[in-house]
C-alpha positions as CSV (number, residue, x, y, z in Angstrom):
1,X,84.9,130.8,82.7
2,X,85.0,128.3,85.5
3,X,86.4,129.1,88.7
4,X,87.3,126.3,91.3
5,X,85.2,125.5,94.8
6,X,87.2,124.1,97.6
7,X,84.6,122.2,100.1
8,X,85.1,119.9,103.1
9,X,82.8,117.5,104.2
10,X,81.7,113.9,105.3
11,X,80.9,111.2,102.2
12,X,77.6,110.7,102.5
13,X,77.5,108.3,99.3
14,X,79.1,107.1,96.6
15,X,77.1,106.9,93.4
16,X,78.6,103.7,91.1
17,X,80.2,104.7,87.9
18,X,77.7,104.2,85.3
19,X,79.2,104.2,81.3
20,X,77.6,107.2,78.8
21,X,77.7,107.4,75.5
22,X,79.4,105.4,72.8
23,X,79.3,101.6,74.0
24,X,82.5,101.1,72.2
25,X,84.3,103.8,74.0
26,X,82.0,104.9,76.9
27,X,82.2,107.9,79.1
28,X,82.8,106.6,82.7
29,X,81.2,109.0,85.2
30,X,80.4,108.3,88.9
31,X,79.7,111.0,91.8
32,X,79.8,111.5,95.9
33,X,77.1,113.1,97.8
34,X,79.3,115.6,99.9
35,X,77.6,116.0,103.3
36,X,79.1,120.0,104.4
37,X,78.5,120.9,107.9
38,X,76.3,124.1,109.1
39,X,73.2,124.9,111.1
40,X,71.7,123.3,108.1
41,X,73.7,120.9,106.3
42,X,73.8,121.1,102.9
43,X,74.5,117.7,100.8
44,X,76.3,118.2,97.4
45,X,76.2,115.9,94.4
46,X,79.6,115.9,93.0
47,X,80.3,114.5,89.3
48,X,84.0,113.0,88.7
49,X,84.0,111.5,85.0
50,X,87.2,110.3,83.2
51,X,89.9,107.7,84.0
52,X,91.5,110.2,86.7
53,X,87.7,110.5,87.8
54,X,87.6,107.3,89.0
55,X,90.5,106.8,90.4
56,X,89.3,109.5,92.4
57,X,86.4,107.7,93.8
58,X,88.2,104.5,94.0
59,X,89.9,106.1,97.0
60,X,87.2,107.1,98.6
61,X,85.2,105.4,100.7
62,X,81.3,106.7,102.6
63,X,82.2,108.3,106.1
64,X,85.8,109.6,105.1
65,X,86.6,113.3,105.6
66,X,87.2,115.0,102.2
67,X,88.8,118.0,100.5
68,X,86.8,118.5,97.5
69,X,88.1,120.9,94.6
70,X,84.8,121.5,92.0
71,X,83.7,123.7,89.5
72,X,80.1,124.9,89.4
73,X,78.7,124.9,85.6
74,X,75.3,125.7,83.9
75,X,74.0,125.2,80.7
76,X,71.3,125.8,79.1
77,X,69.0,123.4,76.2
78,X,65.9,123.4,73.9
79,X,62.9,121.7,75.4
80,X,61.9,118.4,73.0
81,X,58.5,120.0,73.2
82,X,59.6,122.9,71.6
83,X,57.7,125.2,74.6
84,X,61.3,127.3,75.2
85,X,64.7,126.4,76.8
86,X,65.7,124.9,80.0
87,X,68.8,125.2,82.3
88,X,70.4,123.1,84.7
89,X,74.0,122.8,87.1
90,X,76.7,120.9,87.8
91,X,79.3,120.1,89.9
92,X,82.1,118.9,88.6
93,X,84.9,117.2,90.7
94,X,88.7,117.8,89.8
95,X,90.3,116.2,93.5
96,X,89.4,115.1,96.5
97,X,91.8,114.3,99.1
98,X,90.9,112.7,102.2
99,X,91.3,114.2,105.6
100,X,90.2,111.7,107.6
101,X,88.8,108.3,107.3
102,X,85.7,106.4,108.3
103,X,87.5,104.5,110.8
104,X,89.7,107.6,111.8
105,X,86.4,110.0,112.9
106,X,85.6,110.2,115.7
107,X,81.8,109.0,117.1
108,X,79.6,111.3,118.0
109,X,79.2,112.9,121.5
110,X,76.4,110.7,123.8
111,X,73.2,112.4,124.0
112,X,72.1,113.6,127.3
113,X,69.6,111.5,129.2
114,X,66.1,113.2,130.1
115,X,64.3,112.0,132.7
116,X,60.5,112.8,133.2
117,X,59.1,115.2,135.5
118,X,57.4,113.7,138.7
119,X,53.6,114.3,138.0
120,X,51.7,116.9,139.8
121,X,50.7,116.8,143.0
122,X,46.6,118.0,143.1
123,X,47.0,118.8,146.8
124,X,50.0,121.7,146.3
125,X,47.8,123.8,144.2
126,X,45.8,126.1,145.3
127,X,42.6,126.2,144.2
128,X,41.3,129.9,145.9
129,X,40.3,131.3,141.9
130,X,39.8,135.1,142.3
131,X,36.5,134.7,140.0
């Protein structure tokens, strides 16, 4: 059982559709890196695979604002060694709709502007040490 992940976030990256499998009748898989915002921002590799996939990521382009609806999955394998089994995830995209665009989104506030601190003046201190 899979349940569905909703996530908003900034594209990051696109990763290029690469082919899998059978060369006659290949797989076509490609990804985003989903940048989510928080104290610490996490970035998310999100697979889309199949002809609706890619139209997916067709209409997406780095810096736009997206609605993401993924699955998380896990699965687990024999090592080719033969020392025990191994697991890994996924996330697998179904949509994304774009909120905003790259050229929509708005910059980033300026940074303040810090100046330096005059140096000390050796003559204000008082130099009286009680020891």
């Amino acid at each position: 059982m899979s349940d569905f992940v909703t996530r908003t976030g900034k594209v990051y990256s696109i990763i290029p559709v690469t082919a899998k499998g059978n060369p006659d009748n290949p797989f076509l898989s490609g990804a985003i890196v989903l940048e989510v915002p928080g104290k610490y921002a996490d970035f998310l590799t999100i697979e889309f695979g199949g002809d609706s996939g890619i139209n997916t990521l067709n209409s997406i382009n780095e810096g736009d604002e997206v609605e993401v609806k993924f699955s998380l999955r896990g699965r687990k394998y024999n090592k080719k060694d033969g020392s025990g089994e191994g697991f890994f995830n996924s996330l697998s995209g179904f949509a994304a709709k774009v909120v905003g665009s790259a050229a929509t989104t708005t910059p980033p506030a300026p940074q303040q502007e810090y100046r330096q601190a005059p140096a000390p003046n050796p003559q204000a201190f008082d130099d009286d040490l009680p020891f």
